[in-house]
mmCIF file as Biopython writes it, N, C-alpha, C and O atoms, coordinates in Angstrom:
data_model
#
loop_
_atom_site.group_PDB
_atom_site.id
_atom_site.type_symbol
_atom_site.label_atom_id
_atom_site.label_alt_id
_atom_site.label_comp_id
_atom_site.label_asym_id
_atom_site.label_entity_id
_atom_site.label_seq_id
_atom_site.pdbx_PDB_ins_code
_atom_site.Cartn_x
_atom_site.Cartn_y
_atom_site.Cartn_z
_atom_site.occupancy
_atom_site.B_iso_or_equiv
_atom_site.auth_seq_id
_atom_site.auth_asym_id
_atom_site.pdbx_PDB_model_num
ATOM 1   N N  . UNK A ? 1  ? -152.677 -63.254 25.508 1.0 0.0 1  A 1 
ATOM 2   C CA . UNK A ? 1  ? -152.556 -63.776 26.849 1.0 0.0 1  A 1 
ATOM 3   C C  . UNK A ? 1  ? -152.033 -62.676 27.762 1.0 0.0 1  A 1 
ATOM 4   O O  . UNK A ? 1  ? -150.932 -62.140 27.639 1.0 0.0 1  A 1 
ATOM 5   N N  . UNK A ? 2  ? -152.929 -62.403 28.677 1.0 0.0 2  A 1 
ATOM 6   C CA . UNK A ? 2  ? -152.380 -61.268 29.846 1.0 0.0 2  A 1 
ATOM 7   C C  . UNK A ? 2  ? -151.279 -62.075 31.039 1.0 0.0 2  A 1 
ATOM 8   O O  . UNK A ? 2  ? -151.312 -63.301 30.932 1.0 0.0 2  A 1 
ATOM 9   N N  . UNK A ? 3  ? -150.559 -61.667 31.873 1.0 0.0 3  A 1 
ATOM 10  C CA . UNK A ? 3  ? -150.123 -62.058 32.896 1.0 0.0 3  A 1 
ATOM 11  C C  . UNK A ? 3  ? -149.809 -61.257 34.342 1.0 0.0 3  A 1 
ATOM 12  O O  . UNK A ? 3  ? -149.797 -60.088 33.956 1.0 0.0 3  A 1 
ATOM 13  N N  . UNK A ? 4  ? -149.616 -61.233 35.414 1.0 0.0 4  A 1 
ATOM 14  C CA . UNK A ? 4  ? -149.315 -60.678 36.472 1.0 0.0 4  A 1 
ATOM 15  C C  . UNK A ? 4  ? -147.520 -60.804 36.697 1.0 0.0 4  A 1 
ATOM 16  O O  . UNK A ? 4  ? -146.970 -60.574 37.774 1.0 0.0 4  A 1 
ATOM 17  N N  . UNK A ? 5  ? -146.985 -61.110 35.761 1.0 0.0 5  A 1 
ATOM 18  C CA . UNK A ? 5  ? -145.593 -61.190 35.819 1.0 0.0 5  A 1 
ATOM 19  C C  . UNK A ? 5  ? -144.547 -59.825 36.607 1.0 0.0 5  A 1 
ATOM 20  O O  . UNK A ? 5  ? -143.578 -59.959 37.354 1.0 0.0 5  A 1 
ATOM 21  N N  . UNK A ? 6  ? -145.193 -58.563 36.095 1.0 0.0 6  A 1 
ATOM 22  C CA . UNK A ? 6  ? -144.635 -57.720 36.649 1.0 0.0 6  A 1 
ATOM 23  C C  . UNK A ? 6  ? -145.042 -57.527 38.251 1.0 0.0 6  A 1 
ATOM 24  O O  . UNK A ? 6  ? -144.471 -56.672 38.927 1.0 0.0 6  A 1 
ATOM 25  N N  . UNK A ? 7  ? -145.911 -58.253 38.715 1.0 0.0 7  A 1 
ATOM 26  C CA . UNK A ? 7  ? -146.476 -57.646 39.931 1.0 0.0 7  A 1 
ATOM 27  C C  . UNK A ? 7  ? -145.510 -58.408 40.512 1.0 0.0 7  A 1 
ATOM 28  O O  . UNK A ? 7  ? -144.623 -57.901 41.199 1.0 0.0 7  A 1 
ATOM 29  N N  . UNK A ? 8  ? -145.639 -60.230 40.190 1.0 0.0 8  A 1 
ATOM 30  C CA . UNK A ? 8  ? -145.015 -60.947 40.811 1.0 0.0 8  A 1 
ATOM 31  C C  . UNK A ? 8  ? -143.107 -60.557 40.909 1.0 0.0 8  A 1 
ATOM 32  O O  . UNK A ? 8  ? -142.358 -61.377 41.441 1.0 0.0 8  A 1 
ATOM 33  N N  . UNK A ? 9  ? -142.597 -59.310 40.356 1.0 0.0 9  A 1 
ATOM 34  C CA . UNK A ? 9  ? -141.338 -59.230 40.562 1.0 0.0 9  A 1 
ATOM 35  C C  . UNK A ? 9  ? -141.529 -58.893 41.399 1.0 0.0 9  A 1 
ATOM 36  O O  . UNK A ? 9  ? -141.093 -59.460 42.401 1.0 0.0 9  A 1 
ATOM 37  N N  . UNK A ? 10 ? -142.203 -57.904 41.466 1.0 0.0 10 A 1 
ATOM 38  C CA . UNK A ? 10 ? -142.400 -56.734 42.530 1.0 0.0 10 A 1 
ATOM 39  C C  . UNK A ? 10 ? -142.447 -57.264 43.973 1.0 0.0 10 A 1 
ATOM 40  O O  . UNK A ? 10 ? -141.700 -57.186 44.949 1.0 0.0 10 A 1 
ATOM 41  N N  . UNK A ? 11 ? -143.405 -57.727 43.757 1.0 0.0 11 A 1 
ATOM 42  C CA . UNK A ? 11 ? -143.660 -58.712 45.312 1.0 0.0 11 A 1 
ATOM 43  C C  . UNK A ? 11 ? -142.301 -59.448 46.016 1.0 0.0 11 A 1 
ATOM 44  O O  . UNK A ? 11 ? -142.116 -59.472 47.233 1.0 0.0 11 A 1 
ATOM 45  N N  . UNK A ? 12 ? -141.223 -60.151 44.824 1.0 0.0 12 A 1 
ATOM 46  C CA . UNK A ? 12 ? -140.054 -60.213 44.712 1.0 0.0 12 A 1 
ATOM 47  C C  . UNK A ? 12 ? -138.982 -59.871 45.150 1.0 0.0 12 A 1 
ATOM 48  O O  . UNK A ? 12 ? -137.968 -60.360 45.648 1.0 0.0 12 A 1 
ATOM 49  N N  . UNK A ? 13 ? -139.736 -58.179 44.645 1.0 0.0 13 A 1 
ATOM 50  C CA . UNK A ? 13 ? -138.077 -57.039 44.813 1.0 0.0 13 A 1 
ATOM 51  C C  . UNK A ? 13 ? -137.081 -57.597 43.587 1.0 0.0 13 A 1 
ATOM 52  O O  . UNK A ? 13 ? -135.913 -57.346 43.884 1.0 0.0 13 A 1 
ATOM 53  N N  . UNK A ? 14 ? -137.178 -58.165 42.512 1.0 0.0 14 A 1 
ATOM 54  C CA . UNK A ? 14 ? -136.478 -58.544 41.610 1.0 0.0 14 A 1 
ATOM 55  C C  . UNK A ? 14 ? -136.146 -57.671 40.128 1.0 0.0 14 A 1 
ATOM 56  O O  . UNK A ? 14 ? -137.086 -57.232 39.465 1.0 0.0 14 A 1 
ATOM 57  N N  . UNK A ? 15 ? -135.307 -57.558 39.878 1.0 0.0 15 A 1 
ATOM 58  C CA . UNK A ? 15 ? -135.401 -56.419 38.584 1.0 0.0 15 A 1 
ATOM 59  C C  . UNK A ? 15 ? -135.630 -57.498 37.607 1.0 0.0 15 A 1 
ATOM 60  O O  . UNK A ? 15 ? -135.631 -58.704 37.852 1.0 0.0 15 A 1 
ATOM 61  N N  . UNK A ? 16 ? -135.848 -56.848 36.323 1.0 0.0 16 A 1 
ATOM 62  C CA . UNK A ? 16 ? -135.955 -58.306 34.817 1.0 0.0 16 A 1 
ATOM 63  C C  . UNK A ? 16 ? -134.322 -58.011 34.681 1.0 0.0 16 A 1 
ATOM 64  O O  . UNK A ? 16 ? -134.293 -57.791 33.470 1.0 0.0 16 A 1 
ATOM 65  N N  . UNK A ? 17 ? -133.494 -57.920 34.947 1.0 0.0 17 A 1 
ATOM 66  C CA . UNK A ? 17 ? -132.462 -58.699 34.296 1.0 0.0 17 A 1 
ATOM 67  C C  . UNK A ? 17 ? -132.166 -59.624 35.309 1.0 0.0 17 A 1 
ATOM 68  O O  . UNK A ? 17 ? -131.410 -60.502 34.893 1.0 0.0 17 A 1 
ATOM 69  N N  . UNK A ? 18 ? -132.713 -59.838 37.335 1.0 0.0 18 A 1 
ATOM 70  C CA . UNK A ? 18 ? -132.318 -60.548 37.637 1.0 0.0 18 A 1 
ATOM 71  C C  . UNK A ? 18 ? -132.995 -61.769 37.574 1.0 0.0 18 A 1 
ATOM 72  O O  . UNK A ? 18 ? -132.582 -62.888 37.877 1.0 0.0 18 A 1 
ATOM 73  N N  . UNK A ? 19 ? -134.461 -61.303 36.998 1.0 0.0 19 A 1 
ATOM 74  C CA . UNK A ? 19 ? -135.346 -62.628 36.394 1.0 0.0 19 A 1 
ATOM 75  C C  . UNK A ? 19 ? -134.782 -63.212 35.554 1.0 0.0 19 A 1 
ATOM 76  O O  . UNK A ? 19 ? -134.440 -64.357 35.850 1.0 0.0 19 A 1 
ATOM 77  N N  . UNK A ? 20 ? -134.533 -62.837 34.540 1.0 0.0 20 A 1 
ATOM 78  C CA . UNK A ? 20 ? -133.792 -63.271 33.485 1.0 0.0 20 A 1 
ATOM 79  C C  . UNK A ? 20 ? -132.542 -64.117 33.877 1.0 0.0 20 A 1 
ATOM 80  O O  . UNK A ? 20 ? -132.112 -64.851 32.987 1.0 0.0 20 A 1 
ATOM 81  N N  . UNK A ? 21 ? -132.184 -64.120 34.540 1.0 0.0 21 A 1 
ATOM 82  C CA . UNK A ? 21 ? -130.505 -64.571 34.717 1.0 0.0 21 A 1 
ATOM 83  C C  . UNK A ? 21 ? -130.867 -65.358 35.287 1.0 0.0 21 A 1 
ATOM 84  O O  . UNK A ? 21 ? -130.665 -66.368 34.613 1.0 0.0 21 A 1 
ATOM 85  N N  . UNK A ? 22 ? -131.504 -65.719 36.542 1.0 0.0 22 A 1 
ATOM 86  C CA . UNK A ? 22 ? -132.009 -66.848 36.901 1.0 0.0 22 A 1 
ATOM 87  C C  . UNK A ? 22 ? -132.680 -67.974 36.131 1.0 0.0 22 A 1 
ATOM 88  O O  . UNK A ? 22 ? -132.424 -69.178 36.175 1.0 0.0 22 A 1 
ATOM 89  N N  . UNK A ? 23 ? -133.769 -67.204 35.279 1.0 0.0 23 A 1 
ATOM 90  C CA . UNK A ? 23 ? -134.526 -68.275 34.389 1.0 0.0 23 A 1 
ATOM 91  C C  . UNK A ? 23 ? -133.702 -68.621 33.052 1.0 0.0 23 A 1 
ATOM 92  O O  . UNK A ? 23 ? -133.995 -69.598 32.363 1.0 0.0 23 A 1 
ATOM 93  N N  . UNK A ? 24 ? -133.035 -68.067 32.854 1.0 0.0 24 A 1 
ATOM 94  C CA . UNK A ? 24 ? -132.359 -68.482 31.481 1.0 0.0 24 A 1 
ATOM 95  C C  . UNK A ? 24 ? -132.395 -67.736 30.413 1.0 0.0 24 A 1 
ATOM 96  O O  . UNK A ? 24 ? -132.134 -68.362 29.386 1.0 0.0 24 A 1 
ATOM 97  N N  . UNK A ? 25 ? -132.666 -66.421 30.252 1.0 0.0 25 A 1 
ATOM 98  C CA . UNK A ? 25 ? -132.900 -65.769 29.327 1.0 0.0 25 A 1 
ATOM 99  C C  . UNK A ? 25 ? -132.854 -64.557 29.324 1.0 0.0 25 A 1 
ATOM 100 O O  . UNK A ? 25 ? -132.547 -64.022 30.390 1.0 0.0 25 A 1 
ATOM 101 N N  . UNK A ? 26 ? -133.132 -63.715 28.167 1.0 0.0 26 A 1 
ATOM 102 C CA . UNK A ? 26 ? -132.659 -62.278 28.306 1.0 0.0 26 A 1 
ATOM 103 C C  . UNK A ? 26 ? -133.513 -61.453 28.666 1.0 0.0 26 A 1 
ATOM 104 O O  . UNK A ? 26 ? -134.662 -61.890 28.602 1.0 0.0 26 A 1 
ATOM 105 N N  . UNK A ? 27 ? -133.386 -60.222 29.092 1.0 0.0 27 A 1 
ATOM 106 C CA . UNK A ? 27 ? -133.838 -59.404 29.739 1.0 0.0 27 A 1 
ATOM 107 C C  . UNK A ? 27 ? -135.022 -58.892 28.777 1.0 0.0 27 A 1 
ATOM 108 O O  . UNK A ? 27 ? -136.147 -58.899 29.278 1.0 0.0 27 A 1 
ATOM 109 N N  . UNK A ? 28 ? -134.902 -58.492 27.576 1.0 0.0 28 A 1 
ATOM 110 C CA . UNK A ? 28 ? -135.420 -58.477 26.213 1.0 0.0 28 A 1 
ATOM 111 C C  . UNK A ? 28 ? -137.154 -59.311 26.367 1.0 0.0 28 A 1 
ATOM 112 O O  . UNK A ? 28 ? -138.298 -58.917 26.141 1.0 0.0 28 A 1 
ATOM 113 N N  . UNK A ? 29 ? -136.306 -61.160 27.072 1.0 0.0 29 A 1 
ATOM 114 C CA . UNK A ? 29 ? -138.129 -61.506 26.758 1.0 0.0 29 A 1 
ATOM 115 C C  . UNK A ? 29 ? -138.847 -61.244 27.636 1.0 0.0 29 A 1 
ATOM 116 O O  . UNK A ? 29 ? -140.071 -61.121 27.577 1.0 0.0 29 A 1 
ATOM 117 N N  . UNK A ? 30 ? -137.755 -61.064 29.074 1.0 0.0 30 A 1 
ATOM 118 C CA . UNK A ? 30 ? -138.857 -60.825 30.534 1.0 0.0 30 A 1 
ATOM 119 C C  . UNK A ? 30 ? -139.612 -59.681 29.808 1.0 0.0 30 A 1 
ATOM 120 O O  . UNK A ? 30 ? -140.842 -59.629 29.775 1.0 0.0 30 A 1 
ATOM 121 N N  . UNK A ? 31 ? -138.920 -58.907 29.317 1.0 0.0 31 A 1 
ATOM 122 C CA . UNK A ? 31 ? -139.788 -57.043 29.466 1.0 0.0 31 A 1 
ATOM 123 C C  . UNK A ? 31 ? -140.952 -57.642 28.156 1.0 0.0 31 A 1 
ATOM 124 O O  . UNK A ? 31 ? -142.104 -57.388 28.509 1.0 0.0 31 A 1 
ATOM 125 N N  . UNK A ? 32 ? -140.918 -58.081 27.304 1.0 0.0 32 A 1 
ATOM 126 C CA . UNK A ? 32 ? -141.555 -58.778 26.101 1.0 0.0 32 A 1 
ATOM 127 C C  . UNK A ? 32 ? -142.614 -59.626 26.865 1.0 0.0 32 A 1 
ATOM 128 O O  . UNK A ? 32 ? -143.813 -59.349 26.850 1.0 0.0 32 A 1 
ATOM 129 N N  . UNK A ? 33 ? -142.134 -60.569 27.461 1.0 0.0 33 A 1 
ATOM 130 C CA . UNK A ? 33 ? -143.139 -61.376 28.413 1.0 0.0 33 A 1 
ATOM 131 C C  . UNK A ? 33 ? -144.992 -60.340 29.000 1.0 0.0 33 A 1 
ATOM 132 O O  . UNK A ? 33 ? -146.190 -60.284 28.720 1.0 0.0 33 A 1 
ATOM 133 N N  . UNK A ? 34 ? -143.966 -59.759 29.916 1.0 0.0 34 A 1 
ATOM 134 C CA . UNK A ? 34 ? -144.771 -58.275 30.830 1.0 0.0 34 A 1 
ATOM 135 C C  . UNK A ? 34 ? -145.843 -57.251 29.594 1.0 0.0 34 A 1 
ATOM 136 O O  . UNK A ? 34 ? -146.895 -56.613 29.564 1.0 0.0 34 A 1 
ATOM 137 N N  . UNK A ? 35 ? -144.973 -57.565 28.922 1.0 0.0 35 A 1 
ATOM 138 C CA . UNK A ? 35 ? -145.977 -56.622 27.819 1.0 0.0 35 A 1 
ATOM 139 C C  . UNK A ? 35 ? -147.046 -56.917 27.051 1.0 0.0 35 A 1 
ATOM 140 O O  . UNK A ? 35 ? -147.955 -56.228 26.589 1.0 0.0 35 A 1 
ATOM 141 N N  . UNK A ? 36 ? -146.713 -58.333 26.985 1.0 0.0 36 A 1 
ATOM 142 C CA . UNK A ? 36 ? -147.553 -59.229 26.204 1.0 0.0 36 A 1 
ATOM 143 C C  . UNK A ? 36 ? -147.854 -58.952 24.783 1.0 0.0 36 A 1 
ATOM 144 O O  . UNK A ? 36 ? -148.858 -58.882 24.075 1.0 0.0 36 A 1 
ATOM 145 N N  . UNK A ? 37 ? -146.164 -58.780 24.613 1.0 0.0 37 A 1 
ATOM 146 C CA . UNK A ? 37 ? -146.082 -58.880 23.261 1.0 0.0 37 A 1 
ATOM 147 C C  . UNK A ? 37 ? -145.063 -60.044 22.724 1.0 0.0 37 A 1 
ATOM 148 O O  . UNK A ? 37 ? -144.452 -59.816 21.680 1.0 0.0 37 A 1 
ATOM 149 N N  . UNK A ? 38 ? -144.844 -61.403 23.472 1.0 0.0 38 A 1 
ATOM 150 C CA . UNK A ? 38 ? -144.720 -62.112 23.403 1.0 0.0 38 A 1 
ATOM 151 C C  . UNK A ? 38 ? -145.003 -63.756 24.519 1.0 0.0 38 A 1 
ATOM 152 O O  . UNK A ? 38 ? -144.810 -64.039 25.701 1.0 0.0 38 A 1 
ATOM 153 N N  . UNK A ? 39 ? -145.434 -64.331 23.551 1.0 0.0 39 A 1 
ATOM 154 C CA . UNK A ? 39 ? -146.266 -65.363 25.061 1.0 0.0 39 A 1 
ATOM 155 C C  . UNK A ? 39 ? -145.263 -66.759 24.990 1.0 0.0 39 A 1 
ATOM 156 O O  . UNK A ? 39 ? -145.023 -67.546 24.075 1.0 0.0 39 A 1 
ATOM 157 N N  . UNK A ? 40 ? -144.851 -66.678 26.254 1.0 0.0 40 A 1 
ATOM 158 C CA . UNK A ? 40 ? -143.812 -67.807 26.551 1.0 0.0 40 A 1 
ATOM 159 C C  . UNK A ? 40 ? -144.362 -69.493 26.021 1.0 0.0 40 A 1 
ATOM 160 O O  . UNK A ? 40 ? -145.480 -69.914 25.724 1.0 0.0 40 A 1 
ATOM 161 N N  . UNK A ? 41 ? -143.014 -70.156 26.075 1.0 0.0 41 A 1 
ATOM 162 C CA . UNK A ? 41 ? -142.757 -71.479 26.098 1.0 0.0 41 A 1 
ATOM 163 C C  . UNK A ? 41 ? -143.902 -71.987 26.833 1.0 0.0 41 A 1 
ATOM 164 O O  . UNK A ? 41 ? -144.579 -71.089 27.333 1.0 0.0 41 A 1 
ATOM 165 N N  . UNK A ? 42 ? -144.310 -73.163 27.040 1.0 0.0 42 A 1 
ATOM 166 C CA . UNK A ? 42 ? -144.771 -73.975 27.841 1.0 0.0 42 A 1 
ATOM 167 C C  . UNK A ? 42 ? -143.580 -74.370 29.023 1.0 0.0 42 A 1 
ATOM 168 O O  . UNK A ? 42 ? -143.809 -74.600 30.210 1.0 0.0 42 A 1 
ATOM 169 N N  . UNK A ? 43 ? -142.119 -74.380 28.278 1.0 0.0 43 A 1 
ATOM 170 C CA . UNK A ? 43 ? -141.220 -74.508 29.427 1.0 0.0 43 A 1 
ATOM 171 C C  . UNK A ? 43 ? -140.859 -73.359 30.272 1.0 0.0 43 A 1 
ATOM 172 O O  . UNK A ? 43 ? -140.940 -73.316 31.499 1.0 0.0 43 A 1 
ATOM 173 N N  . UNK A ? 44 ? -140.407 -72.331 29.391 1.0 0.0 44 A 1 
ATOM 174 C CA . UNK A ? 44 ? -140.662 -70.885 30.179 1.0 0.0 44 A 1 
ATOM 175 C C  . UNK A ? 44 ? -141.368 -70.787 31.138 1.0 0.0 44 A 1 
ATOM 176 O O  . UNK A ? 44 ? -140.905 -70.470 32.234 1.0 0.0 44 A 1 
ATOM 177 N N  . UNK A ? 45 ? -142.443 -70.997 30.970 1.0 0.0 45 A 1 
ATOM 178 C CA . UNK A ? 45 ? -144.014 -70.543 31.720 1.0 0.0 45 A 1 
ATOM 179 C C  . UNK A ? 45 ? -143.416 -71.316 33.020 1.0 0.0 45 A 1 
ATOM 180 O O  . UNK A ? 45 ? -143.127 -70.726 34.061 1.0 0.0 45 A 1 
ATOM 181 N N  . UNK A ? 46 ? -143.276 -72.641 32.832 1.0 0.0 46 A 1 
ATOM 182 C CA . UNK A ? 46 ? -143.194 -73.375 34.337 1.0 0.0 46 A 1 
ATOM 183 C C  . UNK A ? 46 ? -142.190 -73.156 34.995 1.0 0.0 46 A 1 
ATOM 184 O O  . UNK A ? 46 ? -142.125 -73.455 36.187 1.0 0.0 46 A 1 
ATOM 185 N N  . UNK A ? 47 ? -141.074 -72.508 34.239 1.0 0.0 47 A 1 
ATOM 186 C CA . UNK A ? 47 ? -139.585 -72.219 35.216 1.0 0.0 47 A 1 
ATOM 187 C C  . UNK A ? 47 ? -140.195 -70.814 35.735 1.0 0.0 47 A 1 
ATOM 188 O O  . UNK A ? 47 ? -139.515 -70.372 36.661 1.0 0.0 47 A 1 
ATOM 189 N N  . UNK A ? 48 ? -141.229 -70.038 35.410 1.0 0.0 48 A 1 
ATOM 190 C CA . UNK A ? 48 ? -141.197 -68.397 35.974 1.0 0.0 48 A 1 
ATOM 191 C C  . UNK A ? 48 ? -142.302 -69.459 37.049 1.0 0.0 48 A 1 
ATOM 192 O O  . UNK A ? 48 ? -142.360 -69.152 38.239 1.0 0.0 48 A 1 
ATOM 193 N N  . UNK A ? 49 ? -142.990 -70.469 36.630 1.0 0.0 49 A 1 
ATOM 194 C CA . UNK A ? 49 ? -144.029 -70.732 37.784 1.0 0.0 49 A 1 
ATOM 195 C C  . UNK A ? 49 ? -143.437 -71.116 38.662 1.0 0.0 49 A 1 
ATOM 196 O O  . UNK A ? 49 ? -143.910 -70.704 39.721 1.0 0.0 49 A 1 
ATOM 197 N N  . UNK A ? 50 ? -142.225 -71.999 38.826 1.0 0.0 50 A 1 
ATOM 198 C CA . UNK A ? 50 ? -141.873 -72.675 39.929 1.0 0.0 50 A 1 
ATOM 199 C C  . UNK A ? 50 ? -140.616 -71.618 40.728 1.0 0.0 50 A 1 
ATOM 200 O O  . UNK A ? 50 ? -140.119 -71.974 41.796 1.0 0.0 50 A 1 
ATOM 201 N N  . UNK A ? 51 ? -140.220 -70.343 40.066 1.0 0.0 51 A 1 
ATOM 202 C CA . UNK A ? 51 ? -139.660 -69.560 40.320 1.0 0.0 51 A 1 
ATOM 203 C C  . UNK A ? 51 ? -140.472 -69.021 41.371 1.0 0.0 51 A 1 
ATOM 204 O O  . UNK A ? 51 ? -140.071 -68.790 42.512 1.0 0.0 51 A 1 
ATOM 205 N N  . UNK A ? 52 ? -141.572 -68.841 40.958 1.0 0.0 52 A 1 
ATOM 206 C CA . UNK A ? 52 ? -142.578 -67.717 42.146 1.0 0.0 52 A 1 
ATOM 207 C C  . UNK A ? 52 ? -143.474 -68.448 42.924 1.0 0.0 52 A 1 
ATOM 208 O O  . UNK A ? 52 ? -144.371 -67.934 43.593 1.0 0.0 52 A 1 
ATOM 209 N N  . UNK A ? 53 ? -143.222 -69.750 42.836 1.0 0.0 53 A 1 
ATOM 210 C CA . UNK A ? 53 ? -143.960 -70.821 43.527 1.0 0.0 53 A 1 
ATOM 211 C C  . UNK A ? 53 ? -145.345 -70.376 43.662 1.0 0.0 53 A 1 
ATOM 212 O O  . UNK A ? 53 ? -145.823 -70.132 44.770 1.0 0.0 53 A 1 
ATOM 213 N N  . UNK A ? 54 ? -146.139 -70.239 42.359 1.0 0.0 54 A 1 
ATOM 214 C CA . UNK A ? 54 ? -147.177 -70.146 41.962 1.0 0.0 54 A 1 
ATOM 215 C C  . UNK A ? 54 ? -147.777 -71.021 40.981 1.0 0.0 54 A 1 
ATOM 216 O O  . UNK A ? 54 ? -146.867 -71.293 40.198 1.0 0.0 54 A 1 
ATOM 217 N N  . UNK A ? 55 ? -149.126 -71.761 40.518 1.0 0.0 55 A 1 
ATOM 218 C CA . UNK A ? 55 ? -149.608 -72.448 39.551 1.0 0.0 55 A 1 
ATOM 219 C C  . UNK A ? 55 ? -149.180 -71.200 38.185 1.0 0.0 55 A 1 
ATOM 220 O O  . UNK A ? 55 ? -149.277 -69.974 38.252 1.0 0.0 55 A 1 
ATOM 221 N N  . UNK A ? 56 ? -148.893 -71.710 37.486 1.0 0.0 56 A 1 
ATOM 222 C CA . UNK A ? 56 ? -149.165 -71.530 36.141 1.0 0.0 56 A 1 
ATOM 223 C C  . UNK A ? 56 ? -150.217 -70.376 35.485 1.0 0.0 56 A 1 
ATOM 224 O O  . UNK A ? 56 ? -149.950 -69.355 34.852 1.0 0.0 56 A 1 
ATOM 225 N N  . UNK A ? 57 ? -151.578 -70.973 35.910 1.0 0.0 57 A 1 
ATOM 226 C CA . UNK A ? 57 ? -152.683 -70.065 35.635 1.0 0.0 57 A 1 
ATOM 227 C C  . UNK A ? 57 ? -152.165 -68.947 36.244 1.0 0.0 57 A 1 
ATOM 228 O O  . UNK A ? 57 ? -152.147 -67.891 35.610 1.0 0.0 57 A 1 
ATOM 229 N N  . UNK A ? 58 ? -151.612 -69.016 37.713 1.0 0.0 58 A 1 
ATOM 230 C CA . UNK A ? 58 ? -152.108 -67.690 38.756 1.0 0.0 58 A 1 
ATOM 231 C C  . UNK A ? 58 ? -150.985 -66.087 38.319 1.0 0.0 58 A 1 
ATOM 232 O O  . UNK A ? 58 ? -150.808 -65.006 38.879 1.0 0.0 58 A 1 
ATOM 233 N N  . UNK A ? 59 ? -150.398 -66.800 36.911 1.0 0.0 59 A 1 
ATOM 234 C CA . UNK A ? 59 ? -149.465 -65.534 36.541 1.0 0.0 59 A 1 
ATOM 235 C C  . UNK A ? 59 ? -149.521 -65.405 35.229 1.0 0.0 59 A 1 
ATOM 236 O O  . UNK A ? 59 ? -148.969 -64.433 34.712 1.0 0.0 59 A 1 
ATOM 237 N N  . UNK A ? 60 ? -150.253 -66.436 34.375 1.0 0.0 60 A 1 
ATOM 238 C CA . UNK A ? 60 ? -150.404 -66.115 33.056 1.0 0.0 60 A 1 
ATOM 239 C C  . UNK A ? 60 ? -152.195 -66.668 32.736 1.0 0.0 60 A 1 
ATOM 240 O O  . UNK A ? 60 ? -152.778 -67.670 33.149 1.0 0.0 60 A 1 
ATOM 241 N N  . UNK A ? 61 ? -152.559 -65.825 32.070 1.0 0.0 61 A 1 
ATOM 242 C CA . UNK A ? 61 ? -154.237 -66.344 31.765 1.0 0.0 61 A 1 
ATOM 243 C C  . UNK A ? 61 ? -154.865 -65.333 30.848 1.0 0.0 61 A 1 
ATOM 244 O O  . UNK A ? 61 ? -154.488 -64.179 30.644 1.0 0.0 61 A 1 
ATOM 245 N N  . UNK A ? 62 ? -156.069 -66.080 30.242 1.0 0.0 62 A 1 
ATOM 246 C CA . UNK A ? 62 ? -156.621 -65.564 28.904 1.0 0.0 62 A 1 
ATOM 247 C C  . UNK A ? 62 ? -157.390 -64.069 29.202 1.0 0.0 62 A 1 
ATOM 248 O O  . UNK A ? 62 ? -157.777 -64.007 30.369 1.0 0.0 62 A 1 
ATOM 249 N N  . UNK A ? 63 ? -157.569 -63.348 28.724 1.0 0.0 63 A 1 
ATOM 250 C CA . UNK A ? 63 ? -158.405 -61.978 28.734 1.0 0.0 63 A 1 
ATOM 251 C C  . UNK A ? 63 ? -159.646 -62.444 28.617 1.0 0.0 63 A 1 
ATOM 252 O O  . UNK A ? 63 ? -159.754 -63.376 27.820 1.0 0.0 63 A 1 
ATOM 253 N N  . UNK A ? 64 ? -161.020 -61.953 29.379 1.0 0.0 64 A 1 
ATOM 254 C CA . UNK A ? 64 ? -161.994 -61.908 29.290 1.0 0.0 64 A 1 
ATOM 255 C C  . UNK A ? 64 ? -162.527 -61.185 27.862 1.0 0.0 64 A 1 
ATOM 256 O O  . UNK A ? 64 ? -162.020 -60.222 27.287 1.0 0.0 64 A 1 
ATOM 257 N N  . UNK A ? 65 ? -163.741 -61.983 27.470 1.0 0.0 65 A 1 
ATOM 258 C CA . UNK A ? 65 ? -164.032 -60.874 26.472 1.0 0.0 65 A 1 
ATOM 259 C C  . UNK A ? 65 ? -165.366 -60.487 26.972 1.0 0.0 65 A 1 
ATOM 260 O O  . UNK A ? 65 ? -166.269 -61.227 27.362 1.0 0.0 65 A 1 
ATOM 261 N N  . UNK A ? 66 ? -165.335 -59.196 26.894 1.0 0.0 66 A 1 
ATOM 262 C CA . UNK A ? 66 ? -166.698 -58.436 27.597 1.0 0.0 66 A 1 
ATOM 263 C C  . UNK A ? 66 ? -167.544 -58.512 26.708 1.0 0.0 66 A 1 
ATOM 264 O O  . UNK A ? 66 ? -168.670 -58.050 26.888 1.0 0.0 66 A 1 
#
């Protein structure tokens, strides 16, 4: 699963530990999150969605296969 997570800090101005502290968790999964080497909660997912007041899809979604 790819995501736009890092853009959406950016857009932000937010560092991952202040993502983290807000959403509940450590800095460890934001950067893990971004890398996509780990794919969030279903609850996760909706606290970073309603964090960036974005749908769901519009920050996490499947890779095309060419």
């Amino acid at each position: 699963m790819k995501n736009n997570l890092k853009v959406e800090r950016a857009i932000k101005d937010i560092t991952q530990d202040e993502l983290a502290k807000v959403i509940g968790v450590s800095r460890q999964a934001i950067n893990s999150i971004e890398a996509a080497k780990y794919v969030p909660s279903t609850v996760l997912a909706l606290k970073l969605s309603a964090f960036f007041g974005k749908a769901v899809n519009e920050i996490f979604f499947l890779e095309e296969d060419d």
